[in-house]
VOGU-3710 file (C-alpha; in Angstrom, 3 decimals, decimal comma):
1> xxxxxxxxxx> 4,497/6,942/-56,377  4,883/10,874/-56,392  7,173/11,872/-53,584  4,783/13,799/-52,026  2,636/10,421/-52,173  5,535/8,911/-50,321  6,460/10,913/-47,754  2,367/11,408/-46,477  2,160/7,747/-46,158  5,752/7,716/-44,540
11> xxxxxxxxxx> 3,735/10,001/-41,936  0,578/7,952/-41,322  2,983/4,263/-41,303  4,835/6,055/-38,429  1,570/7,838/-36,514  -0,032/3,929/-36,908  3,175/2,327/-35,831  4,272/4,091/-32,573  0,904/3,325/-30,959  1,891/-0,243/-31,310
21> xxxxxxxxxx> 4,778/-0,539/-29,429  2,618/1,298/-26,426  0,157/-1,316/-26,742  2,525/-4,007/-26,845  3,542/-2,549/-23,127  0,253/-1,603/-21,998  -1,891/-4,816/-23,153  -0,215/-7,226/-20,425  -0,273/-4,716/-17,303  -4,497/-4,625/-18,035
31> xxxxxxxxxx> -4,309/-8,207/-18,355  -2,576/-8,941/-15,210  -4,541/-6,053/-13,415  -8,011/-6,085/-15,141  -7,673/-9,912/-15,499  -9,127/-11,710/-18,980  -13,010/-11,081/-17,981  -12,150/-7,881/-17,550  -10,483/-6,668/-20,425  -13,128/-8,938/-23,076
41> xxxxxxxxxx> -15,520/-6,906/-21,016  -13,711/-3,653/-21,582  -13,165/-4,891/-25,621  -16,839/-4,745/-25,779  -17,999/-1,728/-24,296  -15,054/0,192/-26,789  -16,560/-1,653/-29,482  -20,305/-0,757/-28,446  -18,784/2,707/-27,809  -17,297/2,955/-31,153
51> xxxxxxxxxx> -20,685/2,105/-32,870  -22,664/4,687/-32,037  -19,592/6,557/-33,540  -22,367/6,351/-36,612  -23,912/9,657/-35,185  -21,231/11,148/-37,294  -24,023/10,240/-40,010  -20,436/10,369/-42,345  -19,895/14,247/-41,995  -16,445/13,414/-41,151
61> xxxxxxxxxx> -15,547/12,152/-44,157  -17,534/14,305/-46,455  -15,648/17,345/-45,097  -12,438/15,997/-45,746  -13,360/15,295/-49,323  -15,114/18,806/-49,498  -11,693/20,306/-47,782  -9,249/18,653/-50,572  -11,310/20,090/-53,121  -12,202/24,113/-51,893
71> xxxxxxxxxx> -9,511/26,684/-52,224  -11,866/29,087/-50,858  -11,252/29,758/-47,121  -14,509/31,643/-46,668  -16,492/28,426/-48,169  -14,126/26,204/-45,632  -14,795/27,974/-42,833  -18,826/27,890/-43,773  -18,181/23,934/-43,966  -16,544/23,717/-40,654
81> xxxxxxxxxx> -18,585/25,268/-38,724  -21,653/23,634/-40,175  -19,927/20,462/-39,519  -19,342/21,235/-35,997  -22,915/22,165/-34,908  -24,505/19,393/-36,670  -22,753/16,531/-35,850  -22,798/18,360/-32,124  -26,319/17,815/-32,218  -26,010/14,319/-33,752
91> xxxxxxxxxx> -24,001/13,331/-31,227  -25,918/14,657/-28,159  -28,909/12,678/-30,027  -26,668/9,594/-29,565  -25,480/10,703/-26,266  -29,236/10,258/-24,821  -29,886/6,816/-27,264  -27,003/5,784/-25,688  -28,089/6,268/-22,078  -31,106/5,473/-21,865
101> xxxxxxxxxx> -30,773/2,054/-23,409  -27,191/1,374/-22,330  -28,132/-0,527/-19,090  -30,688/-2,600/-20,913  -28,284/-3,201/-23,535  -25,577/-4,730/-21,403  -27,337/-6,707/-19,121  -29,827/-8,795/-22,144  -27,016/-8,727/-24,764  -23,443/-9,757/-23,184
111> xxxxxxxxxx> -22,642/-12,499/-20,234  -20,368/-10,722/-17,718  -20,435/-10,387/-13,829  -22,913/-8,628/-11,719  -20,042/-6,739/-10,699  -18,806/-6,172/-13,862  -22,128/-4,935/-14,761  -22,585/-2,687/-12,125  -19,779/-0,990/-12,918  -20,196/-0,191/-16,666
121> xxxxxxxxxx> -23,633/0,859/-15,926  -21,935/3,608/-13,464  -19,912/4,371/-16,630  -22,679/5,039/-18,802  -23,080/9,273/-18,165  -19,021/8,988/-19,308  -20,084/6,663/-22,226  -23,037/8,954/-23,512  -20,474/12,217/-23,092  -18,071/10,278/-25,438
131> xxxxxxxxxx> -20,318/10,416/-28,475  -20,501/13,771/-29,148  -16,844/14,156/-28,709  -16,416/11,238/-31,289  -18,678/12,496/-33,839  -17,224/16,535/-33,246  -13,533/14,960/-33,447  -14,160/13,503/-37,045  -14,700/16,914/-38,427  -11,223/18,223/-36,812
141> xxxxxxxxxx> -9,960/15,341/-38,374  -11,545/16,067/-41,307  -9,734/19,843/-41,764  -6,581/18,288/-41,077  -6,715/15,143/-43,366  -8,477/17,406/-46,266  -5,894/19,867/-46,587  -2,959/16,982/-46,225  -1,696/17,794/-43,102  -0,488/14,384/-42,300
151> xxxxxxxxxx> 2,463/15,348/-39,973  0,585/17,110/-37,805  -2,370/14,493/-38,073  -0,049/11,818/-37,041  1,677/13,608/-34,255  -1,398/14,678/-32,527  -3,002/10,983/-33,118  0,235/9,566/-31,370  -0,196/11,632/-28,578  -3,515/11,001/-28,127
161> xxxxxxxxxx> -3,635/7,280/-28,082  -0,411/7,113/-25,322  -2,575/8,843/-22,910  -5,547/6,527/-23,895  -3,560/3,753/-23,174  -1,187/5,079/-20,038  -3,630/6,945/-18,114  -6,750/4,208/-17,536  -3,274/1,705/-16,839  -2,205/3,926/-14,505
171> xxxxxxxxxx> -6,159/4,257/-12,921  -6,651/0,776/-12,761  -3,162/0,304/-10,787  -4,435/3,107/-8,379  -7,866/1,773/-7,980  -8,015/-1,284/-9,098  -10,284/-3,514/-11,754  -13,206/-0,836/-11,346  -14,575/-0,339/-14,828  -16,380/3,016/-13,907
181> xxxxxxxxxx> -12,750/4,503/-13,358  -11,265/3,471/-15,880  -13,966/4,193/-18,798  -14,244/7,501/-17,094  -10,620/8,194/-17,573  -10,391/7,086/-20,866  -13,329/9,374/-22,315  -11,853/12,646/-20,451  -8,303/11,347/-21,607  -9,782/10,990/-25,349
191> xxxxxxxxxx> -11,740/14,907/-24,675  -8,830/16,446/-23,310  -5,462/15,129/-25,194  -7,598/13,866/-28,217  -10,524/16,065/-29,193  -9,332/19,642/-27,564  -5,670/19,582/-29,385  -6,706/18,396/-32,803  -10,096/21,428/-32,685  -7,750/23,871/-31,879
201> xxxxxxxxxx> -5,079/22,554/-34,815  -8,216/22,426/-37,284  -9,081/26,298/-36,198  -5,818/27,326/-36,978  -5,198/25,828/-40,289  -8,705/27,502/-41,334  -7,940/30,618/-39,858  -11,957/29,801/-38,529  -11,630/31,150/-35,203  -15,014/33,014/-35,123
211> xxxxxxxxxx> -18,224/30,541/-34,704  -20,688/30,941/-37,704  -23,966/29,531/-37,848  -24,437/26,463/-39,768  -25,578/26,897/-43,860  -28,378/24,847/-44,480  -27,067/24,308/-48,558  -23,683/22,909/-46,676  -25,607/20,651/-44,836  -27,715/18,913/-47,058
221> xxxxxxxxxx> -24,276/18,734/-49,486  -22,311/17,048/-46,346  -25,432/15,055/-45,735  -25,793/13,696/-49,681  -22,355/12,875/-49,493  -22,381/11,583/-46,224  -25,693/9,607/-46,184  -24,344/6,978/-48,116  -21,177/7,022/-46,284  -23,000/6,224/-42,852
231> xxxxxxxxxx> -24,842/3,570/-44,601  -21,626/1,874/-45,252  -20,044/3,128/-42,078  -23,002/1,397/-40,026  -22,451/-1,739/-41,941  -18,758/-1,849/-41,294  -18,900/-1,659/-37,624  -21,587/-4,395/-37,669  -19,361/-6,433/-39,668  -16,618/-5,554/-37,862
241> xxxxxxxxxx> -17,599/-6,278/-33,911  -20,155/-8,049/-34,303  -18,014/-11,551/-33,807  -16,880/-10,036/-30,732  -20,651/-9,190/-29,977  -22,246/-13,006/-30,305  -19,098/-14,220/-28,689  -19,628/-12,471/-25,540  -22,974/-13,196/-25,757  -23,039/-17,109/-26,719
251> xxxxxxxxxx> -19,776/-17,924/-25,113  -18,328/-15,259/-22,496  -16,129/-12,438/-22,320  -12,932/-14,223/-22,347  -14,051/-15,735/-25,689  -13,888/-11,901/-26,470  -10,156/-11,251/-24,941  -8,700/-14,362/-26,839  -10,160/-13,088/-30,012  -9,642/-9,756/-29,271
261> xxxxxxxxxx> -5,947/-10,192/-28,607  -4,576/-11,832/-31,622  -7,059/-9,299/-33,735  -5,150/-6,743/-32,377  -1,978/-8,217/-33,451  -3,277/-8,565/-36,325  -4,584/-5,788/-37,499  -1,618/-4,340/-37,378  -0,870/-5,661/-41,071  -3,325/-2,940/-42,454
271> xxxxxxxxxx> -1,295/-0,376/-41,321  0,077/0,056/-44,995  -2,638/-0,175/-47,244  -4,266/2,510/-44,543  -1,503/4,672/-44,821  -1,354/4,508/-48,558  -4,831/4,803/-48,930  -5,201/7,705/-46,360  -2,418/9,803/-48,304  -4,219/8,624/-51,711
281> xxxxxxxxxx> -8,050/10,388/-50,926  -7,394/13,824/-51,193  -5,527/12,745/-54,500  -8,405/10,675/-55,966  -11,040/13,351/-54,557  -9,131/15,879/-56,387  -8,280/14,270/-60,032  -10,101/13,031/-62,784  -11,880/9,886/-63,093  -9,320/8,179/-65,553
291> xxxxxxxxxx> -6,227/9,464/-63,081  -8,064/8,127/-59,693  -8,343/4,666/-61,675  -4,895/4,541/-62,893  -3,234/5,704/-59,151  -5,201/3,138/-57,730  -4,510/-0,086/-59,827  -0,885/0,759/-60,082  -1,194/1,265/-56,192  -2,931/-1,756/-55,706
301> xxxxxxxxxx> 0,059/-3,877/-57,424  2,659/-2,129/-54,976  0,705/-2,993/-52,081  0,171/-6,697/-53,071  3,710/-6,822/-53,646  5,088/-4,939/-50,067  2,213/-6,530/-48,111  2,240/-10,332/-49,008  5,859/-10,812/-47,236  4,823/-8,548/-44,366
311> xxxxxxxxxx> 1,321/-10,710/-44,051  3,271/-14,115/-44,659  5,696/-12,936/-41,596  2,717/-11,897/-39,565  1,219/-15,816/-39,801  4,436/-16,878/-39,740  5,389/-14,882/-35,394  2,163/-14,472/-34,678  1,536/-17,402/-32,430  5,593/-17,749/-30,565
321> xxxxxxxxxx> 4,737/-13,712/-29,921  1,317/-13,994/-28,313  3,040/-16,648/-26,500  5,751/-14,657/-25,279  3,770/-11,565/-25,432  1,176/-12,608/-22,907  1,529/-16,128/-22,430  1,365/-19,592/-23,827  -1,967/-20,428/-21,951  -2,854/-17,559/-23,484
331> xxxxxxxxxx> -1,188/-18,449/-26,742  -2,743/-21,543/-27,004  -6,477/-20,210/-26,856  -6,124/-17,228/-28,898  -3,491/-18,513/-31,235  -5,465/-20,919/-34,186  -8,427/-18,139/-34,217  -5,408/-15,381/-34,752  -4,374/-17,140/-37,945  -7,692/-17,020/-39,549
341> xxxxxxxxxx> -7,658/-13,448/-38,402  -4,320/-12,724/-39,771  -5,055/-14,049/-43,698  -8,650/-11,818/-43,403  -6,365/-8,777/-42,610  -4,568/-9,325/-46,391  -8,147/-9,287/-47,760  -8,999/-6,327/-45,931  -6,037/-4,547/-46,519  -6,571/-4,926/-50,520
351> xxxxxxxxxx> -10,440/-3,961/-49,961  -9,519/-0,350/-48,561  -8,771/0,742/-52,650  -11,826/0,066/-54,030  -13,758/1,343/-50,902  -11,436/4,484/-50,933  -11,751/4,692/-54,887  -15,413/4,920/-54,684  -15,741/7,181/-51,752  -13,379/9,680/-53,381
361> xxxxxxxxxx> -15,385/10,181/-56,620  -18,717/10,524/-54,797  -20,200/7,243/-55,274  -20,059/6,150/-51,389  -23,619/4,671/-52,506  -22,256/1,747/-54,613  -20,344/0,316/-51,322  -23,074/0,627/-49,356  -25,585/-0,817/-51,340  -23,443/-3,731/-51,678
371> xxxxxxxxxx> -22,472/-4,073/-48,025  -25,863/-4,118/-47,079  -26,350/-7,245/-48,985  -23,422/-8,382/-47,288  -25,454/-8,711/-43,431  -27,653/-11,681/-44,004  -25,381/-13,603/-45,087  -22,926/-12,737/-42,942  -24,827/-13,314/-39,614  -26,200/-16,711/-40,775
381> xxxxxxxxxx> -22,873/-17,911/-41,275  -21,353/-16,181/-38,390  -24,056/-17,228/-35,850  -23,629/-20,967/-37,135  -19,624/-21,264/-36,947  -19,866/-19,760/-33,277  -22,793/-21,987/-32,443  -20,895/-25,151/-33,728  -17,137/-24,223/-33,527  -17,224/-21,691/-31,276
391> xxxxxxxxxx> -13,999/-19,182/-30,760  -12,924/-20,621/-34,525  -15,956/-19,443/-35,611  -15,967/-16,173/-34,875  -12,721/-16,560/-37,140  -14,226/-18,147/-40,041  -17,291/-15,802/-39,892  -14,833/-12,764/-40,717  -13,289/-14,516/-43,051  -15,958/-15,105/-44,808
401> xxxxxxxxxx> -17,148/-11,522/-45,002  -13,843/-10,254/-45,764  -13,737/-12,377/-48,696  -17,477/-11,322/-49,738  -17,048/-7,678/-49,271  -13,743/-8,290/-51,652  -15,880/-9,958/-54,501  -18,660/-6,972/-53,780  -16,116/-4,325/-53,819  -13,875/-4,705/-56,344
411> xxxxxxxxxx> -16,677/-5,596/-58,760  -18,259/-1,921/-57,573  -15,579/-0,524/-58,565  -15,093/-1,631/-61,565  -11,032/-2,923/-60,876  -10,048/-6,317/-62,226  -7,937/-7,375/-59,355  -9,455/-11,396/-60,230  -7,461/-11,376/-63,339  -4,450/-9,443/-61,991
421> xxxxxxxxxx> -1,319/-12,408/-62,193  0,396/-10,895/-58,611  -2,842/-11,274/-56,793  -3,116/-15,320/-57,330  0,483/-15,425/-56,628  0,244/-13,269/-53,369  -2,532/-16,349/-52,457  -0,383/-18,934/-53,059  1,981/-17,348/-50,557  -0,927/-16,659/-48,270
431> xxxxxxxxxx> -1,683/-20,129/-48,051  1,668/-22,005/-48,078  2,375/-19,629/-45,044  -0,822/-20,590/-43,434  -0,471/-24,200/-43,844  3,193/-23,880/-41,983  1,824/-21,462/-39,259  -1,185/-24,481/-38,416  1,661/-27,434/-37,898  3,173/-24,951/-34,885
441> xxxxxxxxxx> 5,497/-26,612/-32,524  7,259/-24,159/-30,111  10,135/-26,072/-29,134  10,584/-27,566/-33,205  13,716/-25,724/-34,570  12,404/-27,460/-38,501  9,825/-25,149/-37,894  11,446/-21,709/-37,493  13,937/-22,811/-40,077  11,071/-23,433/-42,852
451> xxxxxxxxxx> 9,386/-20,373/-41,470  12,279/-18,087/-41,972  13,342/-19,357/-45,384  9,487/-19,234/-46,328  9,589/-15,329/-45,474  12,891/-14,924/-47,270  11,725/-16,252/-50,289  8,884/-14,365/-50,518  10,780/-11,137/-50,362  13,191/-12,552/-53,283
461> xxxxxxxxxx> 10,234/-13,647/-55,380  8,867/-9,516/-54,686  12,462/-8,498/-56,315  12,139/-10,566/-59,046  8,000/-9,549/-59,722  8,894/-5,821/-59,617  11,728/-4,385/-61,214  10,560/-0,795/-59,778  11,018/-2,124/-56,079  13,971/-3,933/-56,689
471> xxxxxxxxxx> 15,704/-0,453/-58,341  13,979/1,398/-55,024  15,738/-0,989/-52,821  18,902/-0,864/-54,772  19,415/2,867/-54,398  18,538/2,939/-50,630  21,452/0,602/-50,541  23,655/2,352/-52,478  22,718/5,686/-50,707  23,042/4,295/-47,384
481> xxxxxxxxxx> 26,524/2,542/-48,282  27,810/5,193/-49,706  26,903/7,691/-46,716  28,311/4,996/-44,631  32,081/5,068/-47,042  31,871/8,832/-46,850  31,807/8,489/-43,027  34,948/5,909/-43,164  36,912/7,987/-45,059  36,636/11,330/-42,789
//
């Protein structure tokens, strides 16, 4: 990979990672203060939140692709500003959608409380504000991730989600397990150390400080590009939440908190593919057609290589640390559905390069087209593993559309990662790991012996698969040693 290449998804592995390690603080103190109703309850109004996030109608992303490729910062500033104002409009639209229907919405879809009820309904005018600052953020974000301003990205993203995650902790301590007060502090939290800071960033890197009307050619280009991209976004959220969706609606919300937990966890193994891919777009927007292909295969065989160890020694904890993490009568419910979750997460990881590949060279209509045929299958099989199985089958019903959307995908994109030799033998590691995680015995010492050598073997076999990461590693050694000698000697 370029250095440049490097270094940008150096920045979005660290603005992805430091989040975690506030969450891994923060998730407990909710549980123990909002209680496990009350944070499935709270997992479902972010997800339901986070849907109508579709207002964006994809504007977000087709101004960052438009950004990578204009040098012009007249034409920039004419995209920005149209941006602005129109999904500002598309997200008051959703603010009122969102409103109006919001009450009927929780009480027919999701089992919760009567309290609990009450008090997201007494959210809903902070709710409906959220939208438009969702859809106007994606445009900020759009500026910034267009013109590869990943540091700064990052940095203002980290920010952001520590007072997303301290501030509605610190509410709830204060006031207790009211869901108004804390949904209300998290949507002004999100406006004022979220949205504000990364406008006023955008503004500055376009030098765009004076408000121009929107241009109605800019908007029907952001729209053509961006269509097709909502199409697919809308699917993906669908996809996405709605196993959380029938589950608190067939079995409860803290069906939703012990799938929701180990989910969490993870999804944390898509950090690097997200990173890479995230530094890739302006890249692949950018280049020619035979360039984009090339980066991305020889991308793709990286990742399979640094993420099967990584996803083998995310099976591998993931149960022992939701035990210790919140609890082994915790553990024990969320734990078998987390290591379904975990292999989907590979999957997904691998899908972001075709998805990315075909959004970068305009074609955002192949993946949607194909995730559209993804939904009725999807939901039959989804609806009957939760009906039968129940928590497992939320599980199984994302693995199966991971693995679908992998078939559709790659096949869209025309990249022959079926007859690529490291991706069968990243599934062979996939599943030997799996098959130790499901014989789990906490107090077994075999077990964390097998588990460890299983995770050391994997990284030896990566060494012996890729003589370009092996010679990477070697020189970090060396440079690090030798830094180290140099220190010995003075």
């Amino acid at each position: 990979m370029a250095a440049s290449l490097k270094l940008y998804t150096l920045y979005n592995l660290m603005g992805s990672l430091l989040p975690i390690v506030v969450s891994l603080v923060t998730v407990p103190l909710y549980l123990r203060l909002i209680g496990v109703d009350g944070y499935g309850v709270l997992a479902i109004v972010w997800l339901f939140l986070g849907y109508f996030g579709v207002f964006d109608l994809g504007l977000g992303m087709a101004s960052a692709n438009q950004f990578s490729k204009l040098s012009n910062h007249k034409e920039m500033a004419s995209v920005f500003w149209t941006g602005v104002w129109t999904n500002l409009v598309l997200g008051i639209i959703g603010a009122g959608v969102l409103f109006f229907l919001g009450d009927y919405l929780f009480e027919h879809l999701f089992k919760m409380s009567n309290e609990m009820h009450a008090s997201v309904v007494g959210a809903l005018p902070w709710l409906a504000l959220a939208v438009p600052v969702i859809t106007v953020s994606g445009i900020f974000s759009g500026v910034i991730d267009g013109r590869q301003k990943f540091l700064m990205l990052n940095a203002l993203g980290v920010a952001s989600t520590f007072f997303l995650q301290v501030l509605p902790l610190l509410t709830a301590y204060l006031h207790g397990p009211n869901l108004t007060w804390i949904i209300a502090v998290t949507v002004l939290s999100r406006l004022l150390f979220g949205a504000l800071p990364m406008g006023v960033v955008a503004i500055r890197i376009l030098g765009a400080v004076k408000p121009e009307l929107p241009q109605w050619h800019w908007v029907k280009k952001l729209l053509g590009y961006g269509g097709w991209t909502t199409i697919s976004s809308m699917v993906v959220p669908i996809t996405g939440a709605m196993d959380k969706f029938m589950l608190g609606s067939m079995v409860g919300p803290a069906a939703v908190t012990f799938f929701a937990l180990p989910e969490r966890l993870a999804r944390q193994g898509a950090i690097v593919p997200g990173a890479v891919t995230r530094a890739l777009f302006p890249k692949l927007s950018a280049g020619n057609e035979y360039d984009a292909r090339e980066i991305t295969l020889h991308s793709l065989d990286l990742l399979l290589l640094i993420q099967t160890p990584l996803i083998c020694a995310l099976i591998l904890v993931l149960q022992p640390f939701l035990g210790i993490w919140v609890g082994w009568s915790v553990a024990e419910k969320a734990g078998p559905v987390g290591l379904i979750i975990a292999a989907t997460i590979w999957i997904v990881g691998l899908n972001y390069f075709p998805s990315m590949l075909l959004q970068a060279r305009g074609r955002p209509d192949i993946a949607a087209k194909l995730r559209i045929l993804e939904l009725l299958p999807y939901f039959l099989v989804l609806w009957t593993a939760i009906h039968y199985l129940g928590l497992i089958g939320g599980g199984i019903g994302l693995l199966f559309v991971s693995v679908l959307d992998m078939v559709f995908l790659f096949f869209g994109a025309g990249l022959p990662v079926f007859m690529n030799k490291i991706f069968w033998q990243s599934v062979a590691w996939i599943f030997i790991a799996e098959f130790l995680a499901w014989s789990f015995y906490k107090a077994e010492m075999a077990w964390y012996f097998f588990s460890t050598l299983l995770i050391i073997l994997s990284i030896i076999w990566v060494g012996y698969v890729s003589p370009e990461l092996r010679n990477t590693v070697f020189i970090w050694v060396g440079k690090v040693a030798g830094n180290k000698f140099k220190e010995v000697q003075k």
